[in-house]
N, CA, C and O atoms as a DFTB+ gen file, in Angstrom:
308 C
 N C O
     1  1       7.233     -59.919      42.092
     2  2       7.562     -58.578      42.568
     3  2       8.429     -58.678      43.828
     4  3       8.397     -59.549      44.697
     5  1       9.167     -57.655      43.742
     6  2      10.524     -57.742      45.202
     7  2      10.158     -56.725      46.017
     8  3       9.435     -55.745      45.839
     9  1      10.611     -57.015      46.689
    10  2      10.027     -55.912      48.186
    11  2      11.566     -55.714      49.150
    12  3      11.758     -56.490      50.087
    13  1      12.339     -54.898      48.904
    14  2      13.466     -54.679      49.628
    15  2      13.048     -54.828      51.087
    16  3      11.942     -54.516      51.528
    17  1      14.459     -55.541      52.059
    18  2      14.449     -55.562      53.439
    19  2      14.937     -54.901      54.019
    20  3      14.447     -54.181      54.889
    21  1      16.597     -55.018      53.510
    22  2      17.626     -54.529      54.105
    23  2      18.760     -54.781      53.031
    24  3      18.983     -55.547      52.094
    25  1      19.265     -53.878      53.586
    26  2      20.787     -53.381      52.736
    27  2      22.140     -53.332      53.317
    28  3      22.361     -52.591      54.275
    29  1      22.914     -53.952      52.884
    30  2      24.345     -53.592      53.372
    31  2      25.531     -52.979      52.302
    32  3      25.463     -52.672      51.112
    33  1      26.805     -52.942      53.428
    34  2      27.570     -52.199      52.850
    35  2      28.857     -52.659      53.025
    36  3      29.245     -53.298      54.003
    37  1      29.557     -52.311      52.013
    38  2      31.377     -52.886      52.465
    39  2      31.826     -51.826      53.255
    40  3      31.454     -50.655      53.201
    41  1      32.661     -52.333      53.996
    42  2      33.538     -50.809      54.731
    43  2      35.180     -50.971      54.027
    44  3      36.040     -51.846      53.931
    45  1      34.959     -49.372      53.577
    46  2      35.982     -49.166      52.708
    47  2      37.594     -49.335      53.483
    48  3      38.533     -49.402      52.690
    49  1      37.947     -49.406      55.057
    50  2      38.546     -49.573      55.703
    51  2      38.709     -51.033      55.225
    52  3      39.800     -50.768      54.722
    53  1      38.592     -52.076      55.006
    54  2      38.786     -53.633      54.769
    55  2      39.132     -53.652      53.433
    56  3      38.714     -54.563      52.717
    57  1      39.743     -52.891      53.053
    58  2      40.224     -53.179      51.531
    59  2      39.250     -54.219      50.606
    60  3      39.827     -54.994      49.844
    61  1      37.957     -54.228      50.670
    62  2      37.153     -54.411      49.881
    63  2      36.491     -54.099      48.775
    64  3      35.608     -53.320      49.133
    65  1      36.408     -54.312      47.368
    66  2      35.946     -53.234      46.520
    67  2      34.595     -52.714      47.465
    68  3      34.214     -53.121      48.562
    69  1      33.993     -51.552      46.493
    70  2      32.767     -50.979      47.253
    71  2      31.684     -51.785      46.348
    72  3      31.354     -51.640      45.171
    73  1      31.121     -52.984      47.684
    74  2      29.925     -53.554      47.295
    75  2      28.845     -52.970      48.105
    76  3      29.025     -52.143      48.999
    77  1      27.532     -53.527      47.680
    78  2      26.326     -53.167      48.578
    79  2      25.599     -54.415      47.986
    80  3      25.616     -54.862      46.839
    81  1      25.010     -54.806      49.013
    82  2      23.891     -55.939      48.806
    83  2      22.664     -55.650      49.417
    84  3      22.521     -55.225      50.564
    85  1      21.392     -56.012      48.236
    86  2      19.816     -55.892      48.812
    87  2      19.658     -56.983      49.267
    88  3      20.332     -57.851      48.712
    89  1      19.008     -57.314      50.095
    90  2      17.556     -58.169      50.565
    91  2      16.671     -58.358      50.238
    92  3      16.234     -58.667      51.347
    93  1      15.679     -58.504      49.483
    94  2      14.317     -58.510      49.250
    95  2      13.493     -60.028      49.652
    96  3      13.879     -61.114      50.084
    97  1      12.526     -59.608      49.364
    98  2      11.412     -60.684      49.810
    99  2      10.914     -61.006      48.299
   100  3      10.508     -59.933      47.852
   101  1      10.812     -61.729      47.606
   102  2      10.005     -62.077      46.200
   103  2       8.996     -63.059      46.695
   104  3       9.219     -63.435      47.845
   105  1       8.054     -63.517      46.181
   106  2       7.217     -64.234      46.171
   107  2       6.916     -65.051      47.095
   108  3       6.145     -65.028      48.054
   109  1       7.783     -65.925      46.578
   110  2       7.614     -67.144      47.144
   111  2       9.579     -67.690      47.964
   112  3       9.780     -68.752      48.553
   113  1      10.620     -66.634      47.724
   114  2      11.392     -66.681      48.483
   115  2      12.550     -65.567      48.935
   116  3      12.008     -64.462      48.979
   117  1      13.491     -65.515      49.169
   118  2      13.703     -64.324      49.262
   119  2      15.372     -64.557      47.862
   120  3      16.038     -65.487      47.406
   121  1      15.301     -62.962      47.726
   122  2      16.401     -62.849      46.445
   123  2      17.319     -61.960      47.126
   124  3      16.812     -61.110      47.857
   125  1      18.759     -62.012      47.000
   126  2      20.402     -60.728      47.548
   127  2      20.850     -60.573      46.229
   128  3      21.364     -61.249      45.338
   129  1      20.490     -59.513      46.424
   130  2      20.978     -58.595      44.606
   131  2      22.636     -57.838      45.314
   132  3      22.840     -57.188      46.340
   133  1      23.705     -58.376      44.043
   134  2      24.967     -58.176      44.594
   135  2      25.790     -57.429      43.920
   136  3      26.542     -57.984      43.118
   137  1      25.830     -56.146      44.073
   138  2      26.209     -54.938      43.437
   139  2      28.101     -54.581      44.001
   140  3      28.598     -54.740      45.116
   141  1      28.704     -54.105      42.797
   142  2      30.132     -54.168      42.813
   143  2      30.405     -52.506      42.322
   144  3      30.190     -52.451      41.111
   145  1      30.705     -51.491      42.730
   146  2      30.870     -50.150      42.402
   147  2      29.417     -49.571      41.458
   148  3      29.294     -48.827      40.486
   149  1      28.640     -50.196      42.153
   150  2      27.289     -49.289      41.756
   151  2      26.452     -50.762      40.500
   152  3      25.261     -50.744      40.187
   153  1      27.217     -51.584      40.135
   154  2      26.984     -52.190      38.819
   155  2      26.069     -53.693      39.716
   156  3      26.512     -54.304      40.689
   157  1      24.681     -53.964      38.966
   158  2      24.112     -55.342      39.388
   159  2      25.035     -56.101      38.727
   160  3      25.178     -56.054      37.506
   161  1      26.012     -57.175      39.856
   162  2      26.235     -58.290      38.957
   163  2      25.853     -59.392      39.383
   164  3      26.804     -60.171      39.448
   165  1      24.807     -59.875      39.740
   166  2      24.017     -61.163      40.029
   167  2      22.951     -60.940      41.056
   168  3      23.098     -60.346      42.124
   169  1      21.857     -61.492      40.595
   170  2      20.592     -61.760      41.697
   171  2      20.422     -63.060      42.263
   172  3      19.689     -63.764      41.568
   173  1      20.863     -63.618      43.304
   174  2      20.639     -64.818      43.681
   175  2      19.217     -65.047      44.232
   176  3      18.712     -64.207      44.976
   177  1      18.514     -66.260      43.851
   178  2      17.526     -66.533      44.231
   179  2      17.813     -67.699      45.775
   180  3      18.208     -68.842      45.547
   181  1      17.572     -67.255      47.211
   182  2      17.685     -68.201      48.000
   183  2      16.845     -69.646      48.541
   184  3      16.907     -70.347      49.551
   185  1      15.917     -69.660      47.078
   186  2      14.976     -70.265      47.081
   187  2      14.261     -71.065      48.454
   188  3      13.432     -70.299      48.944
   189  1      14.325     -72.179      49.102
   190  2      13.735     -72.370      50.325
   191  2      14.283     -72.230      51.710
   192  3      14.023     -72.830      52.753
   193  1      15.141     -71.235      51.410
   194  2      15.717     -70.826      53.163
   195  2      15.583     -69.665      53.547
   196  3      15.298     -68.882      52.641
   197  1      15.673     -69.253      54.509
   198  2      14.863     -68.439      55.370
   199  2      15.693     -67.202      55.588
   200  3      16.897     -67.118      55.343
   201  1      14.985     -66.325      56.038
   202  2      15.944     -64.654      55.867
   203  2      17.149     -64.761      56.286
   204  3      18.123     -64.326      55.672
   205  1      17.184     -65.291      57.259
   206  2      18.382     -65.137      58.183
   207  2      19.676     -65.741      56.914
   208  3      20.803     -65.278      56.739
   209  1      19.195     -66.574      56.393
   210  2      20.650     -67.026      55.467
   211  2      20.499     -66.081      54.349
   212  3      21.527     -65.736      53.767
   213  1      19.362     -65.614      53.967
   214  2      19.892     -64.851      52.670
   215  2      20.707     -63.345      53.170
   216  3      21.495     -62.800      52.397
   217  1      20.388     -62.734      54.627
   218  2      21.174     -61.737      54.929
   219  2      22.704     -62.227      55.198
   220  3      23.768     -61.609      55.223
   221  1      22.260     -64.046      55.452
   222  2      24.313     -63.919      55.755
   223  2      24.558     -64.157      53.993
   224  3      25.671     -63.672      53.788
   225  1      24.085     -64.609      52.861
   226  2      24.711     -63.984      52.185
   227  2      24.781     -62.687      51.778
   228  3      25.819     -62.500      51.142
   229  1      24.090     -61.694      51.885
   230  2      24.274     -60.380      51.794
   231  2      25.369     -60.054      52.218
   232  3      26.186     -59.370      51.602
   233  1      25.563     -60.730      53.847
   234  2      26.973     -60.126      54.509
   235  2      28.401     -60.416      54.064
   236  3      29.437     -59.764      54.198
   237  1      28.076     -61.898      53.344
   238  2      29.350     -62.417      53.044
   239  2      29.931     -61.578      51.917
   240  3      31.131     -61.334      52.035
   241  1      29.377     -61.142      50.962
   242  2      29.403     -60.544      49.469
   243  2      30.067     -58.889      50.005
   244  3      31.003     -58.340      49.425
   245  1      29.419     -58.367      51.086
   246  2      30.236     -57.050      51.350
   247  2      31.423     -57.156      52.342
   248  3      32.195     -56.197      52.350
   249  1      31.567     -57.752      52.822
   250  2      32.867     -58.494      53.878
   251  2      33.618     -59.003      52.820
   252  3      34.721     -58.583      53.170
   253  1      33.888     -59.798      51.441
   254  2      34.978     -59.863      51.054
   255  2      34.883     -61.498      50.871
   256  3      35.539     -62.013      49.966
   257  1      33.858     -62.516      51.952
   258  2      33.763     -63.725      51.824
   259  2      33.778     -64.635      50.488
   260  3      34.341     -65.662      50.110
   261  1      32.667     -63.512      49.879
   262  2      32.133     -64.035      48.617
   263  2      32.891     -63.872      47.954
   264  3      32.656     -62.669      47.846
   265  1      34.112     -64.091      47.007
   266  2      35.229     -63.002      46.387
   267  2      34.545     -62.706      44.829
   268  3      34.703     -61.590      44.335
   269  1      33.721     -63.844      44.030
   270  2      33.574     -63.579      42.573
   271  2      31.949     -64.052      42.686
   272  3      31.612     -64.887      43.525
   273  1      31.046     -63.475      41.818
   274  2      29.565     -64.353      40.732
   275  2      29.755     -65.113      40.797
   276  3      28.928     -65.910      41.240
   277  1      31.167     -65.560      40.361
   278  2      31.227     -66.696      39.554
   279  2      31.541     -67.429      40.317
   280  3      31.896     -68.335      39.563
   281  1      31.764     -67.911      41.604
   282  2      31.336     -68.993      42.822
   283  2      30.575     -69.508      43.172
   284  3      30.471     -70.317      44.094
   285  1      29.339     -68.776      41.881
   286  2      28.638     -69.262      42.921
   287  2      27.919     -70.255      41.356
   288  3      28.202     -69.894      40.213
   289  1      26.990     -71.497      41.647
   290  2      26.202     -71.870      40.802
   291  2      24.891     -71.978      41.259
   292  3      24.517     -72.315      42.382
   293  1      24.044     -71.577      40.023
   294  2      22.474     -71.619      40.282
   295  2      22.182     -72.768      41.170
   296  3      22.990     -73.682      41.339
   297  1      20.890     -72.707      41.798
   298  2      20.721     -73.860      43.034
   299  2      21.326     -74.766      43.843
   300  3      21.039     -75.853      44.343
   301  1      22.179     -74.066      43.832
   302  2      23.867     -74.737      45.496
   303  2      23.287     -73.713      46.403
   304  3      23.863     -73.776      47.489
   305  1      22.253     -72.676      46.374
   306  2      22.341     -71.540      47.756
   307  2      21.582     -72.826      48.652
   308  3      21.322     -72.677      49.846
């Protein structure tokens, strides 16, 4: 079960599509659900690291850092 933390947002001023990324807490680590004009397109699991990195990926994904999903591969977070 997920338990939202925190949420961010792209600013539409940065020529960014409009993303938003969750935070949550799951279980046993925390998960950044990474949403692209309203649509889930990937839940990353940050498996043993600690909030602070799963909010910088949250941040990176609405800033423009992250550019595609598809950068990323299962267990490299």
């Amino acid at each position: 079960m997920k338990r939202p933390i925190s949420e961010f947002y792209s600013d539409p001023s940065k020529n960014v599509p409009n993303r938003i990324s969750v935070v949550s807490a799951g279980d046993d680590s925390y998960i950044v659900d990474l949403y692209e004009h309203g649509v889930l397109l990937q839940s990353r699991d940050m498996g043993r690291h600690n909030l602070q990195y799963a909010e910088d990926c949250a941040e990176n994904w609405v800033e423009g850092i992250i550019k595609s999903v598809d950068d990323y591969k299962e267990g490299v977070a």
